[in-house]
N, C-alpha and C positions, 0 to 999 in steps of 0.2 A: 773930659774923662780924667777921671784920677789916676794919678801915678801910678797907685798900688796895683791899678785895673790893665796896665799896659805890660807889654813884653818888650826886655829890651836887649839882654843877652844873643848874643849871636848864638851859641851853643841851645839855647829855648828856643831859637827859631828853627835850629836845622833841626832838633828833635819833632818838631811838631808838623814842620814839613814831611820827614823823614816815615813820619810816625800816622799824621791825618788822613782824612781822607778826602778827596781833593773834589771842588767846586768850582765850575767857570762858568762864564758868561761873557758877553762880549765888553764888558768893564772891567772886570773883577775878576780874580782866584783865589778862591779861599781855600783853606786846607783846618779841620777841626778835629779836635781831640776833646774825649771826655772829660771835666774838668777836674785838678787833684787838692784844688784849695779851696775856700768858700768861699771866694767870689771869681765870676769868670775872668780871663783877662784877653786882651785885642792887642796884637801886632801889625803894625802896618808897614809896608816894605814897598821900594818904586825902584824902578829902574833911571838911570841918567838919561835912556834916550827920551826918556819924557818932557826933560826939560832941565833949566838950569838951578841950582840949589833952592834957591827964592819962589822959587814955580813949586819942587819938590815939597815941601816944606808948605807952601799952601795948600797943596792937595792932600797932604798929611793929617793940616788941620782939621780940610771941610769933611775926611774919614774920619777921625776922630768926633767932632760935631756928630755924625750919622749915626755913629756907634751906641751916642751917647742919647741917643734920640731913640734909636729903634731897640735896645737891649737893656734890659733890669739885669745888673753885673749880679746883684744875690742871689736870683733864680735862675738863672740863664746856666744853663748843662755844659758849655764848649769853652774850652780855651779855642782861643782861631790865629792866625794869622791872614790878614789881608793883605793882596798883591795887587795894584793899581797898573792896568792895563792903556795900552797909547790912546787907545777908543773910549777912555775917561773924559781928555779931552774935548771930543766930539759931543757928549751930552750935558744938559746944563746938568743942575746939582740936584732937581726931585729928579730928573733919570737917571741918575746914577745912584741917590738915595734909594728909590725903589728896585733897581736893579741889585742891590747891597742887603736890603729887607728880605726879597727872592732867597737870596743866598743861605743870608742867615737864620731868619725866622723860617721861612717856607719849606723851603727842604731839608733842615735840618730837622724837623719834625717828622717827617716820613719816616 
């Protein structure tokens, strides 16, 4: 995913929490806002009790990868932030790619 494509401001994250509307599943929380630039952009956010920085940080990646996989950033309507939940762990990575698809393509269309 490109930089350009990412959120990384703390102040854009609480705005868009603050502001979205919010999406769970037993993986994942997503919270979206309509978008205000021309291309969409992806936040991704973990908790510590997931694991340790090195853990963090690869589960960031294999979200990033997913993002980059399931979302065309020039058409795609939503800024989002994504929240990586403990029950991440528990699935490999199409279950949680597919639980991440759900999120964002499937319901967001509704």
């Amino acid at each position: 995913m490109k930089k350009s494509n990412r959120i990384k401001k703390s102040y854009e994250f609480e705005a868009l929490i603050h502001n979205g509307t919010k999406k769970t599943n037993k993986s994942f929380v997503v919270y979206v806002v309509p978008k205000k630039e021309s291309e969409a952009r992806i936040g991704v956010s973990l908790s510590k009790k997931i694991g340790i920085a090195v853990e963090r940080n690869k589960i960031k990646r294999q979200i990033r990868m997913m993002c980059m996989e399931l979302i065309p950033f020039s058409s795609y309507a939503y800024d989002a932030v994504i929240i990586a939940r403990k029950d991440y762990l528990k699935e490999s990575y199409d279950g949680n790619k597919k639980n991440l698809e759900k999120l964002l393509i499937k319901d967001t269309i509704k």
